[in-house]
C-alpha positions in Angstrom: 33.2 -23.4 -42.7 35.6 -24.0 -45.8 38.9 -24.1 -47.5 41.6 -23.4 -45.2 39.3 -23.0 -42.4 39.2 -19.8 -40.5 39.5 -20.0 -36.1 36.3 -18.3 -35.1 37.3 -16.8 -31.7 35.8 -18.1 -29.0 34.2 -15.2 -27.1 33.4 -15.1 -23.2 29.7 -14.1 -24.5 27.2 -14.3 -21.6 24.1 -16.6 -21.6 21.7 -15.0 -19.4 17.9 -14.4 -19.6 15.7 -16.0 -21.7 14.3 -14.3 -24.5 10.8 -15.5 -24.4 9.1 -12.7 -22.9 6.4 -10.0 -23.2 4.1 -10.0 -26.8 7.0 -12.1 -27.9 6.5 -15.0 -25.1 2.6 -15.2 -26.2 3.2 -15.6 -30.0 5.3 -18.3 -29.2 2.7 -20.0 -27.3 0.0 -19.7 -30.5 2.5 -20.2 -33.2 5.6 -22.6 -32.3 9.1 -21.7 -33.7 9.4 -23.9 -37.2 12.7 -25.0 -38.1 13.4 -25.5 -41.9 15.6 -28.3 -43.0 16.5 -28.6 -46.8 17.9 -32.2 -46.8 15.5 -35.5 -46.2 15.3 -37.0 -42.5 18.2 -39.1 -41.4 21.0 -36.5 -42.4 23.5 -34.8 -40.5 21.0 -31.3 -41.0 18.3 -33.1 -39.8 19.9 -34.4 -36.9 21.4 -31.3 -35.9 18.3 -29.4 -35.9 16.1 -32.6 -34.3 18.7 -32.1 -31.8 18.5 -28.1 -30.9 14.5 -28.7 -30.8 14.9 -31.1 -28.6 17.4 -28.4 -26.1 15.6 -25.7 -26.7 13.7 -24.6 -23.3 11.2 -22.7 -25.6 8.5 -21.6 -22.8 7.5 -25.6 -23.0 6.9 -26.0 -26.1 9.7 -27.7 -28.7 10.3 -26.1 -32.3 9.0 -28.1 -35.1 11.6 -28.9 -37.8 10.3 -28.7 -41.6 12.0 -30.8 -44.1 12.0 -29.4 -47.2 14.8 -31.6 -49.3 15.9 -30.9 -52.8 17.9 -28.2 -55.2 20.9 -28.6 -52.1 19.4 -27.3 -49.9 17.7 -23.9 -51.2 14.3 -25.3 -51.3 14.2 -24.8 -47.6 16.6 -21.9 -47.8 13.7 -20.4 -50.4 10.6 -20.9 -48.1 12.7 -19.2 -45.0 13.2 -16.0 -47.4 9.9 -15.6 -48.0 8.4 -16.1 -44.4 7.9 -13.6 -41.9 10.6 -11.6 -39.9 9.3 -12.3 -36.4 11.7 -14.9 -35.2 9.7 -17.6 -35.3 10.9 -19.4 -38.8 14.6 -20.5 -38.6 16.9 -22.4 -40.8 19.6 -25.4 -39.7 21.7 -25.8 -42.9 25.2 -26.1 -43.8 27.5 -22.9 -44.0 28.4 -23.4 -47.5 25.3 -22.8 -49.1 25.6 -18.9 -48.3 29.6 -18.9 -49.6 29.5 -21.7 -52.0 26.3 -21.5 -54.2 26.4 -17.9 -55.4 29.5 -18.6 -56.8 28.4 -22.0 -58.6 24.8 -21.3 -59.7 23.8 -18.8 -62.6 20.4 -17.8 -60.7 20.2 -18.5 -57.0 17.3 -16.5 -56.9 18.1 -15.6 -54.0 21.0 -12.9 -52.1 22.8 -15.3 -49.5 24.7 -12.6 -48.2 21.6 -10.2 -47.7 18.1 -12.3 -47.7 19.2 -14.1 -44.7 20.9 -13.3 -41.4 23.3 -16.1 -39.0 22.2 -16.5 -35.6 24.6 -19.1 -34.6 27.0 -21.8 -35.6 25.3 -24.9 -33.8 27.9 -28.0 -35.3 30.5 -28.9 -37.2 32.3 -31.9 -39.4 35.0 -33.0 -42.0 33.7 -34.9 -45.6 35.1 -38.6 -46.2 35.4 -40.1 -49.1 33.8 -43.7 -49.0 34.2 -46.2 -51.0 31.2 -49.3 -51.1 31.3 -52.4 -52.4 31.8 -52.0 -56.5 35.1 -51.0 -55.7 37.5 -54.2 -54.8 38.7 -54.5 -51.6 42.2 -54.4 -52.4 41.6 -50.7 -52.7 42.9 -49.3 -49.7 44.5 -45.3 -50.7 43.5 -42.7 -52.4 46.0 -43.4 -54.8 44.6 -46.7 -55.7 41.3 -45.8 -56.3 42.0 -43.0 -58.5 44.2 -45.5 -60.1 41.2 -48.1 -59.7 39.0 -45.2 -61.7 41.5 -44.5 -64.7 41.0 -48.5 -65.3 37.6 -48.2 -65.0 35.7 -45.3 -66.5 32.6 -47.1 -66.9 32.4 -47.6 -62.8 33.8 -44.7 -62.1 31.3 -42.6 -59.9 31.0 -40.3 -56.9 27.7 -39.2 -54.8 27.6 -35.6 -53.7 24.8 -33.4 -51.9 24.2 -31.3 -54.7 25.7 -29.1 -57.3 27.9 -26.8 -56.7 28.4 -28.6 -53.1 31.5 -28.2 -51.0 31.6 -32.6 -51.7 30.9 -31.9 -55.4 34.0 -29.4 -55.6 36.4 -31.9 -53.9 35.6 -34.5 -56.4 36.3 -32.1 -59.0 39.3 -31.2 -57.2 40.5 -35.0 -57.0 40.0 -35.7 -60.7 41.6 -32.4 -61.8 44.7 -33.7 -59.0 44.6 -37.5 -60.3 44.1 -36.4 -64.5 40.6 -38.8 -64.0 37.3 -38.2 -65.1 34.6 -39.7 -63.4 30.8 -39.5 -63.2 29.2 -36.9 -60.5 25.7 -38.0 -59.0 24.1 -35.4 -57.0 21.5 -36.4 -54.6 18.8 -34.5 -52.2 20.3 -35.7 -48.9 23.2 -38.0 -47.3 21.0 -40.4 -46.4 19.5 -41.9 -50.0 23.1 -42.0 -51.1 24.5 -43.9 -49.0 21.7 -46.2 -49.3 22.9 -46.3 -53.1 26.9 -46.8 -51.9 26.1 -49.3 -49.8 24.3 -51.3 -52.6 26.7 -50.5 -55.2 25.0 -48.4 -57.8 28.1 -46.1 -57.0 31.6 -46.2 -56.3 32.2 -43.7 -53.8 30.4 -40.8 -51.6 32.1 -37.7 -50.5 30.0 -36.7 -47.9 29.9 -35.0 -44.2 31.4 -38.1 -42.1 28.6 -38.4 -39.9 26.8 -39.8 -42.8 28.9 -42.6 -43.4 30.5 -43.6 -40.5 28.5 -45.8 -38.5 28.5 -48.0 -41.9 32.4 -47.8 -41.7 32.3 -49.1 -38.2 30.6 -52.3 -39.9 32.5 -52.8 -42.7 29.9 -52.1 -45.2 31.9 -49.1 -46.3 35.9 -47.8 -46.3 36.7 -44.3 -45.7 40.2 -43.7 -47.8 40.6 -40.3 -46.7 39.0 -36.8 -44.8 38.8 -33.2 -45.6 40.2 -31.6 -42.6 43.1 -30.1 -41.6 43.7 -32.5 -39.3 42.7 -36.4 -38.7 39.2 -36.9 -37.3 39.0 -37.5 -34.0 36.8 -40.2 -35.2 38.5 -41.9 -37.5 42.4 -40.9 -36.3 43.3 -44.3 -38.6 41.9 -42.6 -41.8 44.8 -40.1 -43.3 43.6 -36.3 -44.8 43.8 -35.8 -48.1 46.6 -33.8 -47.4 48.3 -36.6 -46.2 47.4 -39.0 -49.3 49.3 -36.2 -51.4 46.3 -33.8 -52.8 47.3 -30.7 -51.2 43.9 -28.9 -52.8 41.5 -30.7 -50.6 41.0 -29.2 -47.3 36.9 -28.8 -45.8 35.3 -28.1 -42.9 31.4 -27.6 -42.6 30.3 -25.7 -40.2 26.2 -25.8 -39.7 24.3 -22.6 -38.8 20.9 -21.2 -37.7 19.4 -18.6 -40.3 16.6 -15.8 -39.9 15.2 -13.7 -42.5 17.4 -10.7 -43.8 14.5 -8.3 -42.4 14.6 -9.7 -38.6 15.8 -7.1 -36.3 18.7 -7.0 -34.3 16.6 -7.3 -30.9 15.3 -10.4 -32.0 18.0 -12.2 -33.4 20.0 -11.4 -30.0 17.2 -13.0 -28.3 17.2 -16.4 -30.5 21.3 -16.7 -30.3 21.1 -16.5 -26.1 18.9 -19.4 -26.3 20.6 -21.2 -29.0 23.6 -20.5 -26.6 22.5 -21.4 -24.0 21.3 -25.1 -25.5 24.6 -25.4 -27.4 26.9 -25.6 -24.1 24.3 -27.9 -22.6 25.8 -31.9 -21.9 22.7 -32.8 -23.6 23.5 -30.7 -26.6 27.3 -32.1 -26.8 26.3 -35.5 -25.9 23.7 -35.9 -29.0 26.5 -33.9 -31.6 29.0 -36.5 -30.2 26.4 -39.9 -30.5 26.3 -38.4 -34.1 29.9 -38.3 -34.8 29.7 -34.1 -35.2 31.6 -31.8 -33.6 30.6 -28.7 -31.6 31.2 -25.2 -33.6 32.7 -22.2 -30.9 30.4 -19.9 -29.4 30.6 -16.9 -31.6 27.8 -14.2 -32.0 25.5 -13.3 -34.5 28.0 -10.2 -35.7 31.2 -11.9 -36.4 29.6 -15.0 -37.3 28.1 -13.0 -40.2 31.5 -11.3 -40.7 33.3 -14.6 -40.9 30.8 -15.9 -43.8 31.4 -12.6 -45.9 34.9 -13.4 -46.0 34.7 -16.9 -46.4 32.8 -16.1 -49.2 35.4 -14.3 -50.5 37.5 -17.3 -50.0 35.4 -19.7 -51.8 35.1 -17.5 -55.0 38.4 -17.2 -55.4 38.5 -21.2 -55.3 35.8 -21.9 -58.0 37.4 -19.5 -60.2 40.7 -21.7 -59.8 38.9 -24.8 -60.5 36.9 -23.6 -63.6 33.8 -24.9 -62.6 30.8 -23.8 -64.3 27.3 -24.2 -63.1 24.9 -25.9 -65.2 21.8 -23.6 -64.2 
């Protein structure tokens, strides 16, 4: 998750029995688990839950993921609140929707904090920002393309997985840092904007690397600079922003499985054993790593859900700083 990212503890938590058992086993069997995914296919979300249905042993049968795209995300985070408590409708989405967006929209309709409960952290990733090909190649730093963008107001123009997003707020972050102003494009999924980077309707795409990287590898895009505290172990060439002098802009996303608020504690127990169990799989790690994602640490349900009440703390105390305001 976030700013100045916290270290989840990594906890000795044991794996064993499956939880598909009794009444529970023979719901499963007429009504399959549905995962909801609120970005369009081809995203690091959709990939991440693709991948847990794939490693989920769930009494032979797989879990169907849902794509629901638009509004970042809360489309799909919307249809979870309203479906049944019974462990069989889960979410895949990115952490900061539940420490980010009540912060940054005026109506969520919705209580992140209490409509939903975290089952598990299942992946992880840094943003990059990328630049495509309306931005000359002689732009290499961060420094040169905010210069680049000062000349060139008119160009000047950044993709972002919504309002309010974690890659949204580090654009405002860079401008605010660099005295720039530039135009923010917010789009349903990673996918779709990159598609857009790539053909130059926009400069530049802060985005979850994952998104962008294979298209780095080729040369179709540059990646100038990455979120983390650290350098990627993906691309260790690419500085942090830390390192290209903008001291504000540290991210990590960390991706976690949702319930509805009402589920009980037996049964979300149950779902994080499996989810467990698939997440220290080589299968599991193999996929994250063919993706460029990272693993999250095991962590259960209860201090993942402690960790995301503080971070959400974290993150209002952030947007406050920056002065965003939400449009609606």
């Amino acid at each position: 998750m976030p700013h100045r990212r916290s270290c989840i503890q990594s906890l000795g938590w044991g794996l064993t029995g499956l939880f598909f058992f009794g009444p529970y086993a023979k719901a499963q069997t007429a009504s399959p688990i549905k995962i909801l995914v609120g970005f369009p296919p081809g995203g690091s979300v959709d990939i991440i839950a693709r991948r847990l249905s794939q490693d989920l042993p769930v009494q032979g049968l797989k879990p169907l993921v849902d794509n629901k795209p638009g509004a970042g995300g809360r489309i799909a985070l919307e249809a979870l609140k309203n479906s049944a408590a019974d462990g069989k409708s889960w979410a895949v989405t990115p952490g900061s929707l539940l420490v980010l967006y009540p912060h940054v929209f005026k109506d969520m309709g919705m209580d992140a904090l209490n409509d939903f409960l975290p089952v598990a952290a299942v992946g992880s990733s840094v943003y990059a920002l990328a630049v495509g090909p309306l931005v000359p190649s002689s732009v290499k730093t961060v420094s040169e393309f905010t210069a680049w963008c000062k000349a060139n107001p008119q160009l000047a123009s950044y993709a972002s997985s919504g309002n309010g997003s974690k890659s949204h707020l580090a654009g405002v972050q860079l401008a605010r840092h660099a005295g720039f102003q530039w135009t923010h494009i917010a789009y349903k999924g990673g996918a779709p904007a990159v598609a857009d980077l790539i053909g130059g309707q926009i400069a530049a795409n802060i985005t979850i690397l994952s998104n962008v990287l294979p298209h780095i590898q080729s040369g179709k895009l540059r990646a100038l600079a990455t979120t983390g505290g650290k350098r990627s172990i993906y691309l260790p060439q690419v500085p942090t922003f830390k390192e290209s002098g903008v001291q504000d802009i540290e991210a990590v996303e960390v991706f976690v499985v949702l319930v509805p608020g009402k589920t009980s504690a037996a049964i979300i127990s149950k779902i994080a054993q499996e989810i467990q169990a698939a997440l220290v799989s080589t299968e599991y790690k193999e996929g994250l790593s063919k993706s460029f994602l990272e693993p999250a640490e095991l962590v259960t349900p209860a201090l993942l859900q402690q960790q995301i009440r503080s971070e959400f703390e974290t993150w209002r105390k952030i947007i406050e700083s920056t002065g965003f305001k939400a449009d609606s």
